[in-house]
N, C-alpha and C positions, 0 to 999 in steps of 0.2 A: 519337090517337097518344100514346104513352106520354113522360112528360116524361124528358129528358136533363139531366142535370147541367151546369150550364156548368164551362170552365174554372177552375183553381183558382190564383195565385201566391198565396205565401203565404211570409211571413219568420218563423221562430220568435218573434223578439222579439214579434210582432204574435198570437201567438195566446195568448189566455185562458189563465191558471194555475189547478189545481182543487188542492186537496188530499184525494184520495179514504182517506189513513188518515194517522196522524204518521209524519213524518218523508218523507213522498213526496209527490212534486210532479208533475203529468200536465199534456200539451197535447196537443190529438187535432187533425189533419185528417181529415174524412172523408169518402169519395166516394159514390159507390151501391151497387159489390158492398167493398170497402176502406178498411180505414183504418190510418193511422201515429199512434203515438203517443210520444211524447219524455218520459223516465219519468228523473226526479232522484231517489236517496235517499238521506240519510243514512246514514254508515255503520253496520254491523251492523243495518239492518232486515233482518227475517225475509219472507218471501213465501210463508205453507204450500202447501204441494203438494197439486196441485189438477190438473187436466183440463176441456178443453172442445170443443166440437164444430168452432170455428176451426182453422183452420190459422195457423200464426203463427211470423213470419220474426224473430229480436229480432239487432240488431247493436250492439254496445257499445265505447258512444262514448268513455269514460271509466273509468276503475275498476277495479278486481278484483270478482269475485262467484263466489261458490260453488253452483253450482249441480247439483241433483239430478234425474236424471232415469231414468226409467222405475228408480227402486233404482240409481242409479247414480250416482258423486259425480267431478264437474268444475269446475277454475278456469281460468276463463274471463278476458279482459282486455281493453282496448279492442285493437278493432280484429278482434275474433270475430264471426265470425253461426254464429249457431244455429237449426236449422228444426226447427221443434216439430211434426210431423202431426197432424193433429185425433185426440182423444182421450189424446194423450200424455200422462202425471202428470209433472209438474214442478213444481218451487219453488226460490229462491234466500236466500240467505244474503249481505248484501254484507259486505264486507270491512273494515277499518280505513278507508276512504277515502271520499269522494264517490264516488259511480256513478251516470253517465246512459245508461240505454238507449235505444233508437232500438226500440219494439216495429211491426210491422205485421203485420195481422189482415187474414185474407179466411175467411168474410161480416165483414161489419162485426162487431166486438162492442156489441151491442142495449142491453146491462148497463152499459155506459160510459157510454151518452146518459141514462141514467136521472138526472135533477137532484135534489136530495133538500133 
């Protein structure tokens, strides 16, 4: 019988900070097909526009950001969701401010768990 994940409760404060590049800060819960992730950055970090085979729901918690997508330019602010369908090109540009994202990925993104 295939293993089930158990339940999860889980506080931000309580989960692991990474810093996957300068100036941004990651926490990931993650389930079996899902996962959330809590994305701080510095103002003015760049994000290049890129694509991937996820699906990916981001709601922004905090901030202004400029974001690009499919050639197409949007400011976004807390309190936005934006649904990205798998393969979409996007990237972001933050603003003069702090920005915390809220990103969630279904399948998991694989490339995230990768520790280095």
């Amino acid at each position: 019988m295939p293993s089930v994940m158990p339940f999860q409760h889980v506080a931000w404060d309580s989960v692991p900070v990474e810093s996957p590049a300068p100036g941004i800060d990651r926490q990931m819960v993650v389930g079996e097909r899902l996962m959330i992730c809590r994305l701080r950055f510095d103002p003015f970090v760049v994000t290049p526009v890129h694509s991937h085979v996820h699906e990916q729901m981001t709601i922004v918690e905090r901030g202004r950001v400029r974001f690009f997508v499919e050639g197409e330019e949007r400011i976004v602010q807390a309190g936005d969701v934006l649904h990205f369908p798998s393969n979409v090109q996007h990237g972001a540009t933050m603003l003069d401010e702090e920005v915390v994202l809220i990103d969630i990925f279904t399948p998991i993104r694989e490339d995230f768990l990768v520790r280095t």
